[in-house]
NUPATI-975330 format. One record per residue (C-alpha): chain; residue number from 1; residue in one letter; x negated, y, z. Coordinates in steps of 0.1 Angstrom, whole numbers, plus 2048, in hexadecimal, padded with zeros to 3 digits. Layout:
<ch = A; i = NUM; aa = a; x = X; y = Y; z = Z>
...
***
This chain:
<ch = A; i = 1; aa = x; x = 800; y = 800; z = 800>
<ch = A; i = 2; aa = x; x = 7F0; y = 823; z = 7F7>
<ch = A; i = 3; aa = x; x = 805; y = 840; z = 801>
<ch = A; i = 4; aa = x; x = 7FF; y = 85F; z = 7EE>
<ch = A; i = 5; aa = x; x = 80E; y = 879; z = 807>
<ch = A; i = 6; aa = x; x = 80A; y = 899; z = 7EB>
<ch = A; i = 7; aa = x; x = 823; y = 883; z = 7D0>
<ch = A; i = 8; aa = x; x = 837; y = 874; z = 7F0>
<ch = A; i = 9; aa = x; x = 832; y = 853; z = 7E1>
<ch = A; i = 10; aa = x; x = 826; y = 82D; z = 7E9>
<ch = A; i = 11; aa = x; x = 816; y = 81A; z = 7D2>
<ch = A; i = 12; aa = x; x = 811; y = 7F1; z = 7D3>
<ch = A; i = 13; aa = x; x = 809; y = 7DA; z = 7BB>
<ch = A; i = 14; aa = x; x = 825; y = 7D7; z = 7A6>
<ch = A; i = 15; aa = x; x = 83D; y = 7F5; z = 7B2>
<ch = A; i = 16; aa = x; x = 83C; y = 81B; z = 7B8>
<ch = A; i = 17; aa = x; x = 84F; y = 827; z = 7D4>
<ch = A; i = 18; aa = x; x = 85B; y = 84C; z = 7CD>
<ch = A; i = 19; aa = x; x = 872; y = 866; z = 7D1>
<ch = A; i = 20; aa = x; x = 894; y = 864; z = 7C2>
<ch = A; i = 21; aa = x; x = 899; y = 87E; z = 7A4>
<ch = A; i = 22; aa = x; x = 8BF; y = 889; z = 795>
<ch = A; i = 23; aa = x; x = 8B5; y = 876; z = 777>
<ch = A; i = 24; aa = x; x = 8B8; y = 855; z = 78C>
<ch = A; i = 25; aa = x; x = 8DC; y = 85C; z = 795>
<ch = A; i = 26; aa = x; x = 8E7; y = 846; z = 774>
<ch = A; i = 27; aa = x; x = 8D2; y = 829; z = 77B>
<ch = A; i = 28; aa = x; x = 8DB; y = 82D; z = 7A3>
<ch = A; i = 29; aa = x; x = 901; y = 830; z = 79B>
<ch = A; i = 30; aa = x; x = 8FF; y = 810; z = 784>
<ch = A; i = 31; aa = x; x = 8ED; y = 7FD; z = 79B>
<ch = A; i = 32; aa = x; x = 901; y = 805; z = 7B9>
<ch = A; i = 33; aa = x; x = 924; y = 802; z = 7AA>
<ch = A; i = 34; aa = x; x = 91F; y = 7DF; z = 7AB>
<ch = A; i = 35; aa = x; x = 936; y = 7CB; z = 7CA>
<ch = A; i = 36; aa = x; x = 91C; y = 7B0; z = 7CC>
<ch = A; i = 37; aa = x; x = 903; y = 7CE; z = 7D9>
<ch = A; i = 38; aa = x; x = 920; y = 7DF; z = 7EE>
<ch = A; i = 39; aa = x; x = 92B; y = 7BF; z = 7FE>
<ch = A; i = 40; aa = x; x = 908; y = 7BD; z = 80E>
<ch = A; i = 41; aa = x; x = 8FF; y = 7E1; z = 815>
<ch = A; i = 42; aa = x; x = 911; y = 7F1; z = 834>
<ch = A; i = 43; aa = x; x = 910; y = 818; z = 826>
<ch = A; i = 44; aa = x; x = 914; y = 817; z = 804>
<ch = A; i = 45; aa = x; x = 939; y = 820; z = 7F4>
<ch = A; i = 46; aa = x; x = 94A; y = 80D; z = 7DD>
<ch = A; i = 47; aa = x; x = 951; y = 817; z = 7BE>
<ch = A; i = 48; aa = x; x = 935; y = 82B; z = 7BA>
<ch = A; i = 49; aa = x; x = 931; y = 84B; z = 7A6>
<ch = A; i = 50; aa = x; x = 919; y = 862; z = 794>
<ch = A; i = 51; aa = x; x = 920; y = 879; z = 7B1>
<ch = A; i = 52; aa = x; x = 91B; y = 85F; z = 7CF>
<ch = A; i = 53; aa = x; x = 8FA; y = 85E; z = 7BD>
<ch = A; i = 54; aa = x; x = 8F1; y = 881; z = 7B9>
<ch = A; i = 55; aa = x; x = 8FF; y = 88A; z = 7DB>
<ch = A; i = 56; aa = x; x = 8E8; y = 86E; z = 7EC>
<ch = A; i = 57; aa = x; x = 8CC; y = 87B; z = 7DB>
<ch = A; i = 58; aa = x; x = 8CB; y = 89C; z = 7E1>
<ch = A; i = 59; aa = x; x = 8C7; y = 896; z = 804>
<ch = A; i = 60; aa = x; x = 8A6; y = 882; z = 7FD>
<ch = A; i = 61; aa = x; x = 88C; y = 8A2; z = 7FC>
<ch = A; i = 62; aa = x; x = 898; y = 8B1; z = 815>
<ch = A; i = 63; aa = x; x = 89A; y = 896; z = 830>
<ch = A; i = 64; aa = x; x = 877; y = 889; z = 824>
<ch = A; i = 65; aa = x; x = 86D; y = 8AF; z = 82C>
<ch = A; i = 66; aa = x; x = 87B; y = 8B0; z = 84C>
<ch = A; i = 67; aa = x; x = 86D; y = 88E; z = 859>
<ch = A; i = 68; aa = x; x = 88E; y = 87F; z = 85C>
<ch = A; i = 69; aa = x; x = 893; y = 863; z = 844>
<ch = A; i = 70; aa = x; x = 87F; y = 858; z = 826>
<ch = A; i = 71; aa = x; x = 88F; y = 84D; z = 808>
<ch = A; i = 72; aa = x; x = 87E; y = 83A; z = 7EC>
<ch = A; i = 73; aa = x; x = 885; y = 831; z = 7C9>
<ch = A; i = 74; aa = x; x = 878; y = 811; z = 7C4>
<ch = A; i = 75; aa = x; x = 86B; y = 812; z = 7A2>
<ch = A; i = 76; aa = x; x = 850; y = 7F8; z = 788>
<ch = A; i = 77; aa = x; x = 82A; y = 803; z = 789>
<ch = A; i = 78; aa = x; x = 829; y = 800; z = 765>
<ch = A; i = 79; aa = x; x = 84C; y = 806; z = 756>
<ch = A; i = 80; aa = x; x = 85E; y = 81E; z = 76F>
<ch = A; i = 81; aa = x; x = 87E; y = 80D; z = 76E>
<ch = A; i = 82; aa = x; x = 891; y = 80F; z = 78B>
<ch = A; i = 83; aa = x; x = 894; y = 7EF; z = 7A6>
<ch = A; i = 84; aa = x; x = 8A8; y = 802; z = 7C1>
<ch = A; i = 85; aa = x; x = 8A0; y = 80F; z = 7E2>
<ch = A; i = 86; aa = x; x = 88F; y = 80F; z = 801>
<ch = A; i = 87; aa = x; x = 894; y = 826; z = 820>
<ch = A; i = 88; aa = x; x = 886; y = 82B; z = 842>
<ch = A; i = 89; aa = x; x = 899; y = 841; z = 85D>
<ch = A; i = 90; aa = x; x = 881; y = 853; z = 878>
<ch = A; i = 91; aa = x; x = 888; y = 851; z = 899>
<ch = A; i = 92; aa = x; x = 869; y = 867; z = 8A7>
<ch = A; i = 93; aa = x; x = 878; y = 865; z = 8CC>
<ch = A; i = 94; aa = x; x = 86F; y = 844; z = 8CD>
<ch = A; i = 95; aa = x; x = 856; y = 83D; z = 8B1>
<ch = A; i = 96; aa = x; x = 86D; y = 825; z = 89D>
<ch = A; i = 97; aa = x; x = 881; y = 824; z = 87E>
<ch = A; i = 98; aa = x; x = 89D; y = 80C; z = 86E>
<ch = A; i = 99; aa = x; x = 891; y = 7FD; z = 848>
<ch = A; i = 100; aa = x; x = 8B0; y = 7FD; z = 831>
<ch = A; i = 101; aa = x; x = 8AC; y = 7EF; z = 80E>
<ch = A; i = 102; aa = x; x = 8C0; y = 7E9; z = 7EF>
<ch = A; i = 103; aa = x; x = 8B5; y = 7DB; z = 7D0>
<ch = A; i = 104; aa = x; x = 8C9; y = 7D9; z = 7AD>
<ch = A; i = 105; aa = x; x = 8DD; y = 7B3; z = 7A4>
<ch = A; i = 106; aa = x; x = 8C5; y = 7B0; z = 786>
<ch = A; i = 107; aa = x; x = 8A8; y = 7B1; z = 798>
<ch = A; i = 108; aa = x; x = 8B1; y = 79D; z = 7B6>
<ch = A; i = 109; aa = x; x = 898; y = 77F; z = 7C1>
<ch = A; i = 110; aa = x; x = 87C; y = 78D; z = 7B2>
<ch = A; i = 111; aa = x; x = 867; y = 797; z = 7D4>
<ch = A; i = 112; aa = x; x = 86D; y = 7BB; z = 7D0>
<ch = A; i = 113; aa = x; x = 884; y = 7C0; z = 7EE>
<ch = A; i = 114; aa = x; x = 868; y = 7B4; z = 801>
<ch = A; i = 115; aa = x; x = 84B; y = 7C5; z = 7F1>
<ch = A; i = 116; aa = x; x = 85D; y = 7E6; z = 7F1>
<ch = A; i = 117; aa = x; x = 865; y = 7E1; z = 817>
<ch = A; i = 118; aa = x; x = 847; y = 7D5; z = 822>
<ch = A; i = 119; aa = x; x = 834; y = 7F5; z = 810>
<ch = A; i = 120; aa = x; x = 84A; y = 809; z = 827>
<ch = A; i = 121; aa = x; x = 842; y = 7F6; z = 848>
<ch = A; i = 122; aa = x; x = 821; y = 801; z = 83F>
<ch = A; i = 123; aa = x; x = 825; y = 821; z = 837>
<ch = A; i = 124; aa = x; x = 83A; y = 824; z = 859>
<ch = A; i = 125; aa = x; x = 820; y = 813; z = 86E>
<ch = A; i = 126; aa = x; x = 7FF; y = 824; z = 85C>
<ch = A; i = 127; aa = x; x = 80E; y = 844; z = 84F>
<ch = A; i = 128; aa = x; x = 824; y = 84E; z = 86C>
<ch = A; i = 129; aa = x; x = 81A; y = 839; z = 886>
<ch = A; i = 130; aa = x; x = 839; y = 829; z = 894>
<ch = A; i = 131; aa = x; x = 837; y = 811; z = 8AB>
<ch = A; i = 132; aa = x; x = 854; y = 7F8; z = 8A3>
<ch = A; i = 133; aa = x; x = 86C; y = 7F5; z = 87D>
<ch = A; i = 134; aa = x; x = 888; y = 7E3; z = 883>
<ch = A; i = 135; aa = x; x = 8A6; y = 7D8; z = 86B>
<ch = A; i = 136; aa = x; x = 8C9; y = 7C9; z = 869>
<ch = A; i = 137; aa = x; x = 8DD; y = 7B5; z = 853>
<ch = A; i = 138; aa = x; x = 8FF; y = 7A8; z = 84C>
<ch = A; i = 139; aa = x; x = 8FE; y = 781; z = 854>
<ch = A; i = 140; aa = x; x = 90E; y = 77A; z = 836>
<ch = A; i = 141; aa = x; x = 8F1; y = 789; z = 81E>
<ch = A; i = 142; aa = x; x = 8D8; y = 76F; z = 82D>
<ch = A; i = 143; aa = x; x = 8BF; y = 778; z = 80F>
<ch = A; i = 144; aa = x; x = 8B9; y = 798; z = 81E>
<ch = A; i = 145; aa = x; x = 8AF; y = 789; z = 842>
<ch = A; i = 146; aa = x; x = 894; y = 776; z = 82E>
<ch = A; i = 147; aa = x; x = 883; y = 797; z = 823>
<ch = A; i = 148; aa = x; x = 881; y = 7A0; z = 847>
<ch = A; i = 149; aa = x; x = 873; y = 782; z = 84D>
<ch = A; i = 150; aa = x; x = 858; y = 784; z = 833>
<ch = A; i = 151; aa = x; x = 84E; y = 7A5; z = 841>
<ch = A; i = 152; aa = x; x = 846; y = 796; z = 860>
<ch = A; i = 153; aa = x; x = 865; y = 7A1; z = 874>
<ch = A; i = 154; aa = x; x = 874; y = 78D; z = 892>
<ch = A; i = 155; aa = x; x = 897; y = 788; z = 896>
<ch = A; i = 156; aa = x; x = 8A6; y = 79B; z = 8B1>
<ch = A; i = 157; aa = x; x = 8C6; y = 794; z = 8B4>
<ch = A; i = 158; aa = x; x = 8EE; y = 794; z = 8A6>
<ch = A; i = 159; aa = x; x = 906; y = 7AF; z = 8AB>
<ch = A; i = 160; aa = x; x = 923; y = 79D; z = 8A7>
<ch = A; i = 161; aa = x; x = 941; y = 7AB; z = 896>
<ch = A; i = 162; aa = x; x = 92E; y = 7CD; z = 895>
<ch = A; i = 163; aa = x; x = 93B; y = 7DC; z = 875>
<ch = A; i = 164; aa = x; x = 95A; y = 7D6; z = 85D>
<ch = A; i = 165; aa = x; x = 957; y = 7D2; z = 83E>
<ch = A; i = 166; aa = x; x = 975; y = 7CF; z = 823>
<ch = A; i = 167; aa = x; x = 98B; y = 7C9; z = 845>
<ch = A; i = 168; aa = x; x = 976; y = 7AF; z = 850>
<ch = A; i = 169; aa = x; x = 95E; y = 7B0; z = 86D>
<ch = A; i = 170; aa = x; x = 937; y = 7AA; z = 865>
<ch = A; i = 171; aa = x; x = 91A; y = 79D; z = 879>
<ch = A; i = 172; aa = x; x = 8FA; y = 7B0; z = 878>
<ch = A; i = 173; aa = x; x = 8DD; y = 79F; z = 880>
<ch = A; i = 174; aa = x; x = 8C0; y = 7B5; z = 88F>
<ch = A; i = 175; aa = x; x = 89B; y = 7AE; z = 888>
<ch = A; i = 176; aa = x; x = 87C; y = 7C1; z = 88F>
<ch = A; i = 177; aa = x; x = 856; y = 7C5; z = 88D>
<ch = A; i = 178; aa = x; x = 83D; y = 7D5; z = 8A4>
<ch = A; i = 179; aa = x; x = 821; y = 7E9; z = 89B>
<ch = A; i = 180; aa = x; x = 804; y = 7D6; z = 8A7>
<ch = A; i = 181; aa = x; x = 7E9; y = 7EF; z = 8A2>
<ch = A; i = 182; aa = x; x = 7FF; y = 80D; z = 8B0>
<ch = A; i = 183; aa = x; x = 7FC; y = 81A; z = 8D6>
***
């Protein structure tokens, strides 16, 4: 993971991490109007518009600015197409942050979940120092429990019934990772 803190961006072997730019908004709204992607996300509206899109990412600079939340398109190295994307929240009052990720149908099972997420565990733990990344998932979208357990994450526990979804009520499972080089 090299983080290039003048373009705001991560680069790994086969992905750039970046900012999102209004010229994404197509590619993020055909992506995300998808139900097999909102069944599995807890945020993200369904249908989803041009607007949704643009609204979502104007926010991006800003918060990445102001040390809030950081927001990544997950893009190719070589091509520049977009993948999806990867966020971290920052919780500086206790020097942790929740990963969220989402990642396209078309490009599902390809280890780019998990290479995107784990560049931002390291850009969290190297970058801004955190001490812990933690996660959560809806039981029912197992796959993205194993990227969390790829990245090294332990299972914390299950909030059950936490959240509705689509009037039914959703397990999320918690995992998390501790910085071990922090402190």
């Amino acid at each position: 993971m090299i983080y290039d803190d003048t373009k705001k961006n991560i680069t790994t072997d086969r992905l750039i991490l970046r900012l999102f730019q209004e010229s994404d908004a197509p590619a993020v709204t055909r992506m995300c109007n998808n139900y097999n992607l909102y069944k599995s996300t807890l945020n993200l509206p369904y249908p989803y518009s041009i607007e949704d899109a643009l609204g979502w990412i104007s926010q991006h600079q800003e918060n990445f600015n102001a040390d809030r939340f950081f927001e990544f398109a997950v893009t190719d190295k070589e091509s520049g197409e977009l993948y999806g994307a990867v966020a971290l929240s920052n919780n500086q009052r206790f020097s942790n942050g929740e990963i969220a990720y989402w990642i396209g149908e078309e490009f599902w099972g390809k280890g780019i979940a998990t290479e995107a997420a784990q560049a931002v565990v390291d850009f969290a733990f190297q970058v801004k120092g955190y001490h812990k990344v933690y996660a959560r998932y809806f039981q029912s979208n197992p796959a993205s429990g194993k990227v969390m357990q790829k990245l090294g994450m332990k299972e914390e526990g299950v909030l059950i019934e936490q959240v509705k979804k689509e009037d039914r009520f959703e397990d999320l499972v918690c995992y998390g990772i501790i910085n071990s080089v922090a402190d």
